[in-house]
C-alpha positions, 0 to 999 in steps of 0.5 A, a space after each residue: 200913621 196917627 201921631 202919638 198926643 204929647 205928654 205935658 209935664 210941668 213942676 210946681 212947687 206946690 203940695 200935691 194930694 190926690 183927687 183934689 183942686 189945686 191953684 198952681 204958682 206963677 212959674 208953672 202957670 206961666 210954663 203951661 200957657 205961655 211956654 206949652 200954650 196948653 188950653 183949658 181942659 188939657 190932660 197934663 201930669 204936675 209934680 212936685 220932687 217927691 218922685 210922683 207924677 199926679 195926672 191932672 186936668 187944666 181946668 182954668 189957664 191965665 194970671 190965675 191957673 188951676 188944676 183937678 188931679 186925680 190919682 198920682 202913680 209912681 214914677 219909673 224915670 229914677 235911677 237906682 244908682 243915686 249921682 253926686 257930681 262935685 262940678 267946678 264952676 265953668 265959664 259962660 253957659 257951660 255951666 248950665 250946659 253941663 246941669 242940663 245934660 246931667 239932669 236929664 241922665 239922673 243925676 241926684 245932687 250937684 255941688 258947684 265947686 270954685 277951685 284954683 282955675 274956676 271962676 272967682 268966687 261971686 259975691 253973696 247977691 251974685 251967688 243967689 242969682 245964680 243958684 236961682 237960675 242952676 235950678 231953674 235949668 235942672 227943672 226945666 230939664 225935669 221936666 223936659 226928661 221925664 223925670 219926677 225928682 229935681 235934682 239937689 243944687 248945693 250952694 257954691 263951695 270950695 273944693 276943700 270945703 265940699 270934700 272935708 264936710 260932704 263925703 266920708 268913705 262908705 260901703 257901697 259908694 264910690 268916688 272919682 276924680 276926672 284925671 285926664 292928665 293921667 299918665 300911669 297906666 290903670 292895673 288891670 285889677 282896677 277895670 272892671 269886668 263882666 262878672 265884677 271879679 275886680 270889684 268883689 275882690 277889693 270888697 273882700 278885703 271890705 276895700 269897697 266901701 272906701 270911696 278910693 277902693 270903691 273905685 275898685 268896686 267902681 272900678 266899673 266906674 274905672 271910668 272911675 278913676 274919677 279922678 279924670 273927672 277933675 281934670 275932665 273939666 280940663 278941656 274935659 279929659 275927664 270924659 275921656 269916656 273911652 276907658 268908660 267903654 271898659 266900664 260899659 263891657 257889656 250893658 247888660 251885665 252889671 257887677 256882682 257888687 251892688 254900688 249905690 252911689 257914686 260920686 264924681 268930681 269935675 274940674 274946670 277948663 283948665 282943669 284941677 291943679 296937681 294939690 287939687 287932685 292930691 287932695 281928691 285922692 287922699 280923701 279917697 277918690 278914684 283918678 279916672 280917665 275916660 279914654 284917648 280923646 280931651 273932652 270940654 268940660 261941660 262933656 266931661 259930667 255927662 260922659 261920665 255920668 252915661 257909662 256909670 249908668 250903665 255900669 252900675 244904673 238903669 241904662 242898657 244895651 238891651 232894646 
């Protein structure tokens, strides 16, 4: 059986038009030639975070690369669920990890968060080099993906920070808070069902567009109660993505109401502090614990990310 030609896929930051010539940066040149070792005259697809893939022909490889495209087309790899993940900073590379895994199940925007158990503040210089090297990863995982839209990396904040000035309770959102240490038992009204009969019954009484309530909508996203997502940085019992089963229920049948957004926030290894997911709850989000089992934290986003998708996004158990 012939082997199927791989699809080179390469980001550039360069503006992109149609049946033109392009000179490509240094990163994407070095990406093609050293990385993929591609050749001259190489059919490949370039794109630039405008959600387009513009197939393209390497017409020159080396210190100085250039491209003909032709006629861009629509990328079909984006979700119609738009994901912020608010993660708090985590130790070592699991902070990459969990950009990475995030990036390629689509998430939109990620909001490196410091909280009582991260990691200290860095200093400016630190910072930048950091955040340089975050979306170096969520482009590379772009690519990798097939994505054409590079996920948003925020600079650094504190928790505090990002809740008061980022998010305010809308129809049609939902936020959770990774609660692995959650003790109470969620009511059945707020897990979700086949027919969204939860969800419609919190959006009757306009509930839903609350983040708190849409976690009622997002009770699908009862893997929502979020707030697991906090503490899912606990050893990441905010994967705890057995109760995401319940969001699952089946892939194929997704709740009459439609949530376009969702928000979760994910602490880090040890977790968000008490005061911490008071404050997560009070602003609206929803305690969620993904099931029985303590996920790391750099499980926990993806876990959780996984069953919102299906849920509420483009993953389905259909074949």
């Amino acid at each position: 059986m012939k082997r199927q030609a791989r699809i080179i896929r390469s980001y550039t930051a360069e503006k992109l038009n149609a049946d033109s010539n392009i000179e490509l940066d240094r990163r994407c040149s070095h990406h093609l030639a050293t990385v993929l070792r591609a050749r001259e005259g190489d059919q490949i697809i370039l794109f630039n975070g405008d959600g387009l893939d513009y197939p393209a022909t390497l017409t020159k490889l080396g210190k100085q690369s250039f491209a003909r495209l032709s006629t861009p087309r629509r990328n079909v790899c984006e979700s119609p669920l738009h994901i912020t993940l608010l993660q708090c900073v985590s130790k070592g590379d699991r902070m990459d990890t969990t950009i990475q895994k995030s990036t390629e199940l689509g998430v939109n925007v990620i909001v490196p968060l410091y909280s009582q158990h991260s990691i200290k503040a860095l200093d400016a210089k630190r910072e930048e080099k950091k955040l340089s090297h975050w979306r170096n990863i969520a482009i590379s995982a772009s690519e990798q993906s097939g994505r054409s839209v590079v996920p948003e990396i925020l600079a650094p904040q504190t928790l505090k920070t990002a809740l008061s000035e980022l998010f305010a309770p809308t129809e049609q959102q939902v936020y959770f808070v990774m609660s692995p240490n959650e003790q109470n038992e969620p009511d059945e009204s707020a897990k979700p069902h086949k027919d969204g009969n939860a969800i419609k019954e919190n959006a009757d009484t306009g509930n839903s567009g609350n983040a708190g309530n849409a976690g009622n909508a997002g009770n699908a996203g009862n893997a929502g109660n979020a707030g697991n997502s906090g503490n899912a940085g606990n050893s990441g019992n905010s994967g705890n993505s057995g109760n995401s089963g319940n969001s699952g229920n089946s892939g194929n049948d997704k709740p009459d109401i439609e949530i376009k957004r969702v928000s979760i926030l994910v602490g880090p290894e040890s977790g968000l502090d008490v005061e911490e997911i008071s404050i997560a709850t009070n602003a609206g989000f929803i305690p969620w614990q993904l099931g029985p089992r303590v996920l790391r934290t750099e499980t926990a986003a993806p876990a959780a990310i996984s069953v919102l998708q299906l849920v509420y996004g483009d993953i389905s158990l259909d074949r």
